[in-house]
Backbone as numpy.savetxt, mean C-alpha at the origin, in Angstrom:
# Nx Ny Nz CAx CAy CAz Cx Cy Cz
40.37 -38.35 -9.01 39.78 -37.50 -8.01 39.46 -38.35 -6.78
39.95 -37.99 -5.72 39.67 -38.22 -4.44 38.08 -38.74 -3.85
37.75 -39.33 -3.14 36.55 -39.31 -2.71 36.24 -38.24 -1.98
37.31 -37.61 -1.03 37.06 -35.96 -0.39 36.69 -34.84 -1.07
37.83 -35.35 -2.09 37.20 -33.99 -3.15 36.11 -33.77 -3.75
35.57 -35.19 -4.06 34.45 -35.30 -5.18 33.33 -34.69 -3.76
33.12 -35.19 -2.43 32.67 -34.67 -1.63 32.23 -33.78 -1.46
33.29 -32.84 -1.31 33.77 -31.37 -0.93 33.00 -30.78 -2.30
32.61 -31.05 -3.35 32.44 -30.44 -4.77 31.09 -30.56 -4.52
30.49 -31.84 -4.38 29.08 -31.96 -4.35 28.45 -31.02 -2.57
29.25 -30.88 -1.84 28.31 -29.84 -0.75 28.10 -28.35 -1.11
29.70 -28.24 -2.01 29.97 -26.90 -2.97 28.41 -26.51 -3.42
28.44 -27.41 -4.33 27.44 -27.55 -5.56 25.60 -27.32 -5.05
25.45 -28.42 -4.00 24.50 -27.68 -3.37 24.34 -26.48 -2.55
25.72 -26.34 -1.59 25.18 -25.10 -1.07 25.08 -24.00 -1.87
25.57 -23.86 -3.49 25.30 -23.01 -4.32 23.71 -23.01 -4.80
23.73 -24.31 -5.18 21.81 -24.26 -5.27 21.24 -23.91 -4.42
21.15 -24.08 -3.34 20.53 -23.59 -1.96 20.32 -22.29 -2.22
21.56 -21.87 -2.30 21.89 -19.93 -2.23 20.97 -19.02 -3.73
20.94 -20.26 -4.77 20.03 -19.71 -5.99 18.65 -19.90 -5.72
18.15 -20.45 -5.28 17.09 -20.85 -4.58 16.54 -19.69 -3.67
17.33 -19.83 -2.71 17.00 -19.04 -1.74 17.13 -17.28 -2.23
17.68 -16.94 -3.37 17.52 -15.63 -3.46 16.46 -15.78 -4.56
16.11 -16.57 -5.17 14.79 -16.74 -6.05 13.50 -16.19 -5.60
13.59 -17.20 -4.14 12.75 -17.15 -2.89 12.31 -15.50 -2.88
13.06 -15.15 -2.43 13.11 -13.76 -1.96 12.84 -12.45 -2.56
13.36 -13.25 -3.92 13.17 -11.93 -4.79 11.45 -12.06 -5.19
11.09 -13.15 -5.20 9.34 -13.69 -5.69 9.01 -12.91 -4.33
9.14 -12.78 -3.35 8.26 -12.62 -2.00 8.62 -10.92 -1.67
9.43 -10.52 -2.71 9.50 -8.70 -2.57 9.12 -8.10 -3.68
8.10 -8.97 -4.76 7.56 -8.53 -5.96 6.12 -8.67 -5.42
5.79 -9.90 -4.70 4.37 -9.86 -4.23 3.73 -8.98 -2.79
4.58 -8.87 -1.99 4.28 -7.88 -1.17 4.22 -6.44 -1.41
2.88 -6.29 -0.53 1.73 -4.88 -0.77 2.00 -4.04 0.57
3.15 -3.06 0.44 3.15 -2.50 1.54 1.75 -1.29 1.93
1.80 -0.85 3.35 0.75 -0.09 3.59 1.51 1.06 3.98
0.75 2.18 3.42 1.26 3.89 3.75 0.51 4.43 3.93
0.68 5.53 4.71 -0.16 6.59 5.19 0.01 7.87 3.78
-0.29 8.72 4.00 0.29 10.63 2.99 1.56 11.09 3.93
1.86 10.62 5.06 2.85 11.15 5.71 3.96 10.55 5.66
3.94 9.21 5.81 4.75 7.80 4.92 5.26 8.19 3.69
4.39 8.83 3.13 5.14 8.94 1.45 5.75 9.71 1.57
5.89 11.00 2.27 6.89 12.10 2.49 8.15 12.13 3.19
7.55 10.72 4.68 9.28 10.74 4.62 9.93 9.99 4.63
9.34 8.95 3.62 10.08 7.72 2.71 9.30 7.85 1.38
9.56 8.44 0.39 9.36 7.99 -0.97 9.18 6.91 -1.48
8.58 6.52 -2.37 8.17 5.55 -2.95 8.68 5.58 -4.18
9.15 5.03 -4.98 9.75 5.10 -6.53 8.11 5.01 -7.48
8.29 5.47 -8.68 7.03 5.54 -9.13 6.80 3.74 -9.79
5.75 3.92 -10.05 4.95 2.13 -10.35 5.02 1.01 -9.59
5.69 1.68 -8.32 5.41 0.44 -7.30 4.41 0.41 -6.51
3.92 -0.92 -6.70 2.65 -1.04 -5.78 2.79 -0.91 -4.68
1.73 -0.73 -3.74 1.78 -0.12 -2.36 -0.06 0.10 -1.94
-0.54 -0.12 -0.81 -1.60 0.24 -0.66 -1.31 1.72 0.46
-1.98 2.49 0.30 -2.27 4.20 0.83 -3.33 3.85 1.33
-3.44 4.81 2.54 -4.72 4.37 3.05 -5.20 5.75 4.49
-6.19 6.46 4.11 -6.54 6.96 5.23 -7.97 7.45 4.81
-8.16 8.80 5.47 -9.23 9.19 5.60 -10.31 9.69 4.02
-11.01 9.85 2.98 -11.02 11.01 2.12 -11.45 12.33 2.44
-10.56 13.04 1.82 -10.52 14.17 2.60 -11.83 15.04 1.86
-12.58 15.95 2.97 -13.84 16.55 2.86 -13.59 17.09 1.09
-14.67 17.46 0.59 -14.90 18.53 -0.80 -13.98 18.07 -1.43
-12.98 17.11 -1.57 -11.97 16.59 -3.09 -12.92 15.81 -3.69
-13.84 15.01 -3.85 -13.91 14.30 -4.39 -14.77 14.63 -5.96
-14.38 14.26 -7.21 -14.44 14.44 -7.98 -14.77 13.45 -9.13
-16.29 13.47 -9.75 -16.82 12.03 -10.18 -16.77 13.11 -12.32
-16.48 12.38 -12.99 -16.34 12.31 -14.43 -16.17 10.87 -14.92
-17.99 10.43 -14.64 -18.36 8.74 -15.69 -17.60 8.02 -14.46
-16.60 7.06 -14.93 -16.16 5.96 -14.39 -14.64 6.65 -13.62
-14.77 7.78 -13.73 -13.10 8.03 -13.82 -13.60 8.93 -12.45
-12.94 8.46 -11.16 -13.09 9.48 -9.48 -11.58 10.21 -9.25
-11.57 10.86 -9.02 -10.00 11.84 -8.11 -10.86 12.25 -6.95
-10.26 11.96 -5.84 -9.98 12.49 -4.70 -8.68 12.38 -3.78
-9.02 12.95 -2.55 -7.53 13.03 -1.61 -7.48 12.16 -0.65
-6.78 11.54 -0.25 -6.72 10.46 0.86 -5.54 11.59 1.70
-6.19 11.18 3.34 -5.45 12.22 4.12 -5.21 12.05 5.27
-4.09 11.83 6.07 -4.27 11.15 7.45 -4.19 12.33 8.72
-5.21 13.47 8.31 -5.27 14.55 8.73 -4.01 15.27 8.70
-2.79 14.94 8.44 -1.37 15.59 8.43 -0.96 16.14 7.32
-1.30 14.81 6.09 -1.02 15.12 4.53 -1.59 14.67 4.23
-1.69 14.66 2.34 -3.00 14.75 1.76 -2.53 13.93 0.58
-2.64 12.91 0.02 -2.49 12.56 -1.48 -3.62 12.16 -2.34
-3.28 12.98 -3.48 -4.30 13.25 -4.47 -4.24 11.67 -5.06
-5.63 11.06 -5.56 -5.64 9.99 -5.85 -6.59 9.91 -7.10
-6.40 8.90 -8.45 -7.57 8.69 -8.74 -7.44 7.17 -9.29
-9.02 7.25 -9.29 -9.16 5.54 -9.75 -10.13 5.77 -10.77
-10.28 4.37 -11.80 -10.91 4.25 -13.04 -12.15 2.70 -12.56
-13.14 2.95 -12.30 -14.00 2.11 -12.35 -15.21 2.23 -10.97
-15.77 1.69 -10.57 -17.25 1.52 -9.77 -16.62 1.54 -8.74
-16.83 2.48 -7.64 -16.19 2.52 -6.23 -17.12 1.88 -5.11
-17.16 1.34 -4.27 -17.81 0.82 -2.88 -18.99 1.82 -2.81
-20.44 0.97 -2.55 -21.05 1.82 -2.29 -20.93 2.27 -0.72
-20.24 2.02 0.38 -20.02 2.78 1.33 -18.70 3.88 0.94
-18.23 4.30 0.07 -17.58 4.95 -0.31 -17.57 6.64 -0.12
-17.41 7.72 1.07 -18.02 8.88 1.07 -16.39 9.68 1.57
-17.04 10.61 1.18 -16.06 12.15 1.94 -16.07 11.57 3.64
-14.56 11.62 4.43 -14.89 11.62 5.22 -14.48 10.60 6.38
-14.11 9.57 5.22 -14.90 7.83 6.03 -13.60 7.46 5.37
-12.97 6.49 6.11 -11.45 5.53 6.08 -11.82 5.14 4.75
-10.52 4.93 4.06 -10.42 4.18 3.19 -8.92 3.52 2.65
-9.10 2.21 2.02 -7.59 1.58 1.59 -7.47 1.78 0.18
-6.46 2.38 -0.44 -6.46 2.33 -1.70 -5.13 1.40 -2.38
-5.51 0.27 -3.51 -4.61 -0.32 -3.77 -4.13 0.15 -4.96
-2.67 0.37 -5.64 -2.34 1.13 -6.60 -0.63 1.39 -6.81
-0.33 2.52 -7.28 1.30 2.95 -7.49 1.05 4.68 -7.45
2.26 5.31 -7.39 2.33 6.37 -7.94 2.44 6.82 -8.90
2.03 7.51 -9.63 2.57 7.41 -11.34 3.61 9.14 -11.27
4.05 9.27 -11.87 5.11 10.29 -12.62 5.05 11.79 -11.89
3.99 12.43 -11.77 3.64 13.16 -11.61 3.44 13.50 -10.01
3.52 11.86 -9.68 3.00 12.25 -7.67 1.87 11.94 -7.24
0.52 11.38 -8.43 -0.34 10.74 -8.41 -0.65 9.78 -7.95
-1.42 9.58 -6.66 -1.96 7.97 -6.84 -2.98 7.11 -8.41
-2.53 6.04 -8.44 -3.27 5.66 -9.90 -3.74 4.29 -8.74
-5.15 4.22 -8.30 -5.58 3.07 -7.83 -6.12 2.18 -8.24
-5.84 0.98 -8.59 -6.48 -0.29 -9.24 -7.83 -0.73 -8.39
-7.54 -0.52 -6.96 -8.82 -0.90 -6.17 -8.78 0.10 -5.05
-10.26 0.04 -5.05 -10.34 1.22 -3.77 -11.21 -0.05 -2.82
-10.96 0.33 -1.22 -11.66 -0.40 0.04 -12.63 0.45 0.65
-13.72 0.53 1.10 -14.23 1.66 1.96 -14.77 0.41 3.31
-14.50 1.01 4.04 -15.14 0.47 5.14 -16.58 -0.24 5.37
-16.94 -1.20 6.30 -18.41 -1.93 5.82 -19.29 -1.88 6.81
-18.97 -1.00 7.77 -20.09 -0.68 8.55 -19.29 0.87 9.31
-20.51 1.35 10.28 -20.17 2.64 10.90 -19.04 2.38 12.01
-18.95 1.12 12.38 -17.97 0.77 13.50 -16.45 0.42 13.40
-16.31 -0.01 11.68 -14.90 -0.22 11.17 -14.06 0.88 10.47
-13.11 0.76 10.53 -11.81 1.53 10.05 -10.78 0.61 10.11
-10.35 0.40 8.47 -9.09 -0.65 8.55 -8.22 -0.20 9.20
-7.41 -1.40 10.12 -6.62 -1.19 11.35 -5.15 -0.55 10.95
-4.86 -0.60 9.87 -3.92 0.79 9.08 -4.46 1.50 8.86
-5.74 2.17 8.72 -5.75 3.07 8.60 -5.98 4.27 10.08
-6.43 3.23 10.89 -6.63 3.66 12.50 -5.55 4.09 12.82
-4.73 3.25 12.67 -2.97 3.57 13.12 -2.47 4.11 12.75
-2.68 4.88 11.27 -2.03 5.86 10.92 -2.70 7.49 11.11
-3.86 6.92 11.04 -4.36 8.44 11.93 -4.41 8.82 13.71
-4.18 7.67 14.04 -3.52 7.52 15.87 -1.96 8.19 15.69
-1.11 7.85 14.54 0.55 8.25 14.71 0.05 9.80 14.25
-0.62 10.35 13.21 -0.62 11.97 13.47 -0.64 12.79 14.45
-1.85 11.66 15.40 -1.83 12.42 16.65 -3.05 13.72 16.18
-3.54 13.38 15.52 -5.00 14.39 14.98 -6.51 13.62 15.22
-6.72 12.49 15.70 -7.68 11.93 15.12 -7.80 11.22 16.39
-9.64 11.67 16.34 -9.95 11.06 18.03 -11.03 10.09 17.78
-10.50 8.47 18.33 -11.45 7.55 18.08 -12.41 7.82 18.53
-12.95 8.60 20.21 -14.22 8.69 20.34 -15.01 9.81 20.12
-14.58 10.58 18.95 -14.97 11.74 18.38 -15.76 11.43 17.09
-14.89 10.36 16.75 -15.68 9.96 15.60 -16.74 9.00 15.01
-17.54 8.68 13.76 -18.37 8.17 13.70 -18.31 6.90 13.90
């Protein structure tokens, strides 16, 4: 074997590792990313069910629904509405009304199933997805509200 060849084999050889590598890379960094959605987002891009994703808007007035540890309510970016529930101790700024981020999947049915819920930490914040997605409805007036 040539010294060119043996060459030519070993740049082969790495730029193949490179290329395993680099889709390793990639595939690790599209298992850990937490995209953000609105209820209007989910309608006109679907989500496959059990993928994580954080949802995030308003809760919508009179859904909310307490049985022990177990809450359902609606997250709603005044446009659409997704029914949500979570299993454990929610934020005590947590109300009808008031922004919120929910971290979670969809399950089977069309359900949010949330592992963590966010509520906002004072009267002056609204996570900045969730601002922006009630600014793109075009329903929701920052100086209208609380």
């Amino acid at each position: 074997m040539t010294r060119k060849k043996r060459r030519l084999y070993f740049v082969l050889a790495g730029m193949g590792i490179l290329a395993i590598a680099t889709a390793l890379v990639l595939t690790s960094f599209e298992d850990g990313l937490v995209f953000f959605r609105s209820p209007s987002d989910l309608v006109e891009k679907p989500i496959p069910s059990g993928r994580n994703f954080r949802l995030g808007g308003l809760v919508e007035e009179g859904s909310v629904e307490k049985n022990g540890v177990l809450t359902r309510f609606r997250v709603t970016d005044l446009n659409m509405a997704v029914p949500v529930t979570f299993e454990g101790l929610l934020p005590d700024l947590f109300r009808e009304g008031q922004g919120v981020v929910t971290e979670g999947a969809l399950n089977e049915d069309g359900i949010f199933v949330a592992t963590n819920v966010l509520a906002k930490h004072d009267e002056n914040y609204m996570p900045p997805e969730v601002a922006e997605a009630l600014k793109k409805s075009g329903q929701w007036n920052p100086e209208g509200s609380d």
